[in-house]
N, C-alpha and C positions, 0 to 999 in steps of 0.2 A: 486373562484380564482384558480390561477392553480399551483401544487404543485409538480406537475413532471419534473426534470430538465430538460430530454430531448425535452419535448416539448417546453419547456420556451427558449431553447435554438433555437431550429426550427423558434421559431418566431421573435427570435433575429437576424439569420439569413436570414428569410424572409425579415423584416425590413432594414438588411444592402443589401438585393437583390432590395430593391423598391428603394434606394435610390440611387446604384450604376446604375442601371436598369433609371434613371432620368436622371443621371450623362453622362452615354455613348451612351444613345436613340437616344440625340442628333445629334450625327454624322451618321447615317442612314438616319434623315432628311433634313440634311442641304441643298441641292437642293432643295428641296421642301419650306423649307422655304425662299431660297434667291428669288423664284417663287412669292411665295407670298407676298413678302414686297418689291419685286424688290429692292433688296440690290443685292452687288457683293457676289460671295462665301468664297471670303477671311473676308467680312464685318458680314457675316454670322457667320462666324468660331470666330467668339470673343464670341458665346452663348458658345463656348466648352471652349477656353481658356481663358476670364476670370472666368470661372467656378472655374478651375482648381486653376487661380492664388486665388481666395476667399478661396479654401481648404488648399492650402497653406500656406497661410498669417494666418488662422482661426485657425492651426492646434496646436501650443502650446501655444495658448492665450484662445480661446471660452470653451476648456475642463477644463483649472484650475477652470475658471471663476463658470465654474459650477459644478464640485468636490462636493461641500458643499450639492448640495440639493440633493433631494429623487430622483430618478434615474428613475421610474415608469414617475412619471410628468415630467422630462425633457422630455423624451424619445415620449412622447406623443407632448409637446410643438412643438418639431423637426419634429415630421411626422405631425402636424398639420399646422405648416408653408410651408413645403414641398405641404401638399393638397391642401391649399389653391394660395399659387404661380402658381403651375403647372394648376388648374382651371381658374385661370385668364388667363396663359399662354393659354389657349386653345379659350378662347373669343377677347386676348389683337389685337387690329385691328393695333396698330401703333408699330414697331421696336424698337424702344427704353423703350416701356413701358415691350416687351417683355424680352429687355434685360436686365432690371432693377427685372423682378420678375424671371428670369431665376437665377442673382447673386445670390441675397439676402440671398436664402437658403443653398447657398455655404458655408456662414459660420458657418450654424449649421452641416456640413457636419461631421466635425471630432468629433461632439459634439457626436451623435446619435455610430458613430461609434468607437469609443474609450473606450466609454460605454459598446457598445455592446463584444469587445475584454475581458476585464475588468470582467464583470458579467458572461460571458461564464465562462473565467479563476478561477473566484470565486467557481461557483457552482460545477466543475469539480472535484476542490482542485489540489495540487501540483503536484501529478505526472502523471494526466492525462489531467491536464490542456494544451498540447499542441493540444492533439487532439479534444478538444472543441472548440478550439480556430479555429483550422482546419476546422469545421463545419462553423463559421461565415466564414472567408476564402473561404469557396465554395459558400457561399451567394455573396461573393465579383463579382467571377468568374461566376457566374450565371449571375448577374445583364450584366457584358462587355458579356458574351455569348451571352444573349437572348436579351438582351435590342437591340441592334444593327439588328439584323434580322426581330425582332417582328414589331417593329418601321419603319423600310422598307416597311415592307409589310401591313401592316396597311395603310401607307399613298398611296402606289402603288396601291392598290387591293380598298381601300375605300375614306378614303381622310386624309387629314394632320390633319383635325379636329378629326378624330377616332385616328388615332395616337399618338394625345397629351392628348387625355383624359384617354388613356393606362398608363402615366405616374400616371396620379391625383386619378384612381382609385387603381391602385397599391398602393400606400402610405393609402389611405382610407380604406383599406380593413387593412392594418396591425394596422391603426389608430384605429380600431375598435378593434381587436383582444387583443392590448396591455390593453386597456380601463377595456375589460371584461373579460380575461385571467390571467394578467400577475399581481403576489401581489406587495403591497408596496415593493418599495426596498429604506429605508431610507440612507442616505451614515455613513456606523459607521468607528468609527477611525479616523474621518474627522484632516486633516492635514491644519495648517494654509499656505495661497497660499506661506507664504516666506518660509514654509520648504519643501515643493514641488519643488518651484524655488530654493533650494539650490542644487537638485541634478546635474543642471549643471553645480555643480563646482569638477564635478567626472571625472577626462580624459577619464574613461572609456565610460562614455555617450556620450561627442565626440565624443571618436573615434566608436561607437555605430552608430551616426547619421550619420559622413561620411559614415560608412561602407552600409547603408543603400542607401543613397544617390548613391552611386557608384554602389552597385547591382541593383539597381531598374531601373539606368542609363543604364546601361548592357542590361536587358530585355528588356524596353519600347523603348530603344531609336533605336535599330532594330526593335521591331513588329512595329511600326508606319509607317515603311515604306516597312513591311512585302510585299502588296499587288502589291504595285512600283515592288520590288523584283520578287517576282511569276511570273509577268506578262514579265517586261521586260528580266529579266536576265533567268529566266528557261523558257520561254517562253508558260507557258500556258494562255488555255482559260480562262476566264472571267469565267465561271460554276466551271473549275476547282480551280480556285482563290477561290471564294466565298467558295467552301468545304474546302478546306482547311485550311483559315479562320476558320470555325466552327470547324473542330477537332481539332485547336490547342487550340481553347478555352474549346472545352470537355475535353481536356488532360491536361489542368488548374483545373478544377475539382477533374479530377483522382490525380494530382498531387498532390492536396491540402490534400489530404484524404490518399496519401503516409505519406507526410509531419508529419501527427499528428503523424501516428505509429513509424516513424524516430525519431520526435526528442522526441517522450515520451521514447523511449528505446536506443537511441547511439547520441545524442545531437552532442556531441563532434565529431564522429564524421563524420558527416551527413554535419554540416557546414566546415569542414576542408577539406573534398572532393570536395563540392560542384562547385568551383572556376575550378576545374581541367575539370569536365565534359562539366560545358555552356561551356570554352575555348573551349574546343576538339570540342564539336558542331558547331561553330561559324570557326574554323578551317576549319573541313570538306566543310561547308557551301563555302569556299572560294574557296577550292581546285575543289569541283564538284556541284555547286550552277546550272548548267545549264543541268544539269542531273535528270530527272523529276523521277526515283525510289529512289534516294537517297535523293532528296530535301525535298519528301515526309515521306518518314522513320525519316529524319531528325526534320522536322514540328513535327512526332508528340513527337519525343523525346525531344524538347524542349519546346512543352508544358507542358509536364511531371514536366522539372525542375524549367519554369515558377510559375506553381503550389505550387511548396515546394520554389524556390526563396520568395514570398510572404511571408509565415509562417517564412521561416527564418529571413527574416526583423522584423519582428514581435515578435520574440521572443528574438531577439538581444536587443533592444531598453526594452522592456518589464523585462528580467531580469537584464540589466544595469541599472533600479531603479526601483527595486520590492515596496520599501517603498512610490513610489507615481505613481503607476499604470494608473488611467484616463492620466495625465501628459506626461507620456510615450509614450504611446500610441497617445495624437497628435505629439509628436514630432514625431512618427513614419510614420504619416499620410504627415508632412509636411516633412520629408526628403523623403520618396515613392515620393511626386508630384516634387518637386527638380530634384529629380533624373530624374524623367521621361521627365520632361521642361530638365533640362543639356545634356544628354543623346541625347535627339533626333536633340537638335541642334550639337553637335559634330559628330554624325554620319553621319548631313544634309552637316556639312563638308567638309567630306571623299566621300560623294556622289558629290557635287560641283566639287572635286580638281580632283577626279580619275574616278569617272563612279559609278554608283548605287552597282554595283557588288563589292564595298570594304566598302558596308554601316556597314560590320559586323566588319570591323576597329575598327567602334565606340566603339560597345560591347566587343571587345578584349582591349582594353585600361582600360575600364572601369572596366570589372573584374580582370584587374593584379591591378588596384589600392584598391580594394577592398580586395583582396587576399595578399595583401603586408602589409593594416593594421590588418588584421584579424592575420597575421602569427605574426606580430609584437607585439601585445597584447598574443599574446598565448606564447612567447617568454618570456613578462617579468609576465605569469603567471596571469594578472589578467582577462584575457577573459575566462581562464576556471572556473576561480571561477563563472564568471556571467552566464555561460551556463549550470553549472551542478544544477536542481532543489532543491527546497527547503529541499524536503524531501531527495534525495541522500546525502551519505556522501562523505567531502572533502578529 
């Protein structure tokens, strides 16, 4: 068994890479699969967004549910469902069957991963816990990285069938690792689910889950339309889209891996700045969006705060009910998908009403309402209590 945190943590990170990596694969194939099952592309696109909505829905309901047991055996349960879905997904000859084992695993999604936040935060201890958390974090941004390109080219370069088996061996390979690596992890301190479920009667979790909801809205709800953007408003090439694409997702990475050292050392105030820079990005973005040296510098400065946006969701929700952590953490999962489903239809809009060129409207709304409760909690005092670590003093 394995006894070394950083490793256990690598594979916990691995694990939330195989799964986000399953999550966002999708969308690299989806031509290919509306090819193959002669469906439309819109009819196609429900393998991504009901995914989405099962993570959502799944997110502060599947992690209470299973709180109580040994976390080793969930954790296996999740990637054992995930391999087996995704291997049928790879033989399923009819649409529906696909779309039925494409869901299913959706709702262990928050389970595997709320876990995995949880047990990082555990091993770390309190005042290092953000930067381990930051490690799973870069598994997140691994998975949208790579999953999207690898997946492309897999089905371009071989076939759709090599493609999807990219998913089911990914999950197997961690499925094994967790099996013959990873020790028991019994759950101690186990909390009955009604005092779990009390911590939503804390204003602070609320206003925790909007604030989450609202920055997540902010980020996703313009990269979704990032590529729309590139192409039509700065006008580059398709080679130049697709790169940059990828370095806003490496700079999700690097971001993530700022993030830990921020908020392990100025928490405070890391998140109270935060709101001022995406705005000022998102500004710029508006005033010289069709200016390909600053769109560029721009890209990768926003993936930057991309990167630490994530962790700070994360850590919002996570110290607004430290006494029931798995908990936390789906709700953290389900207001990120929230946000990102809100987000992008308010941005689609601003896109509708004015021209693509004010999709960053969206993300300017969304982070003054974000920044409005953050300041407002910080105002009557109880957001600093929930950001300053266990071990600092008040």
């Amino acid at each position: 068994m394995l006894n070394n945190k950083n490793l256990l943590i690598f594979i916990l990170a691995t694990g939330v890479f195989s799964i986000l990596n399953t999550e966002m694969g999708f969308i690299g194939i989806l031509p290919y699969i509306a090819e193959r099952y002669d469906v439309t592309i819109v009819h196609a696109g429900l393998l991504i967004s009901l995914f989405a909505l099962g993570v959502a829905v799944a997110g502060p309901t599947m992690p209470l549910v299973f709180s109580r047991f040994n976390r080793k055996y969930i954790m296996l349960l999740v990637l054992g469902v995930f391999t087996v879905c995704n291997t049928i997904s790879v033989f399923a000859e009819d649409f529906n069957l696909l779309l039925v084992v494409r869901v299913l695993p959706a709702f262990l999604h928050p389970v595997y991963c709320s876990m995995a936040f949880t047990v990082a935060a555990a091993l770390a201890g309190a005042k290092d816990a953000p930067k381990a958390v930051a490690k799973i974090n870069i598994g997140v941004s691994a998975g949208m990285v790579v999953g999207v390109p690898i997946s492309n080219f897999l089905a371009e370069n071989i076939s759709l069938t090599a493609s999807m088996s990219f998913f089911a061996i990914t999950t197997f390979l961690v499925m094994l690792a967790t099996a013959f690596l990873v020790p028991s992890m019994p759950a101690e301190g186990r909390l009955a689910y009604g005092e779990q479920l009390a911590v939503l009667k804390k204003p602070m979790v609320w206003a925790s889950i909007f604030a989450v909801i609202f920055l997540n809205g902010s980020v996703f709800g313009v990269f979704n339309y990032l590529a729309e953007y590139l192409a039509s408003v700065s006008g580059l090439s398709p080679t130049l889209v697709s790169l940059l694409l990828f370095v806003y997702g490496l700079c999700n990475i690097f971001g993530s891996m700022i993030a830990g050292n921020l908020l392990s050392s100025r928490p405070i105030g890391t998140v109270k700045i935060f709101p001022f820079f995406l705005g000022a990005v998102y500004l710029l973005f508006l005033l010289g969006g069709n200016a390909f040296p600053l769109v560029a510098v721009l890209t990768v400065f926003w993936g930057l705060l991309a990167g630490i946006n994530a962790n700070i969701n994360q850590y919002w929700l996570s110290h607004a009910a430290p006494e029931a952590p798995d908990f936390a953490n789906g709700l953290f999962l389900t207001a990120a998908n929230l946000g990102c489903m809100a987000g992008t239809a308010i941005s689609g809009m601003f896109i509708e009403a004015w021209g693509t060129e004010y999709v960053v409207c969206g993300g300017l709304v969304f982070i003054v309402a974000a920044g409005i409760i953050f300041w407002s909690q910080c105002h009557k005092g109880s957001m600093n209590l929930a950001l300053i670590p266990a071990n600092e003093p008040v």
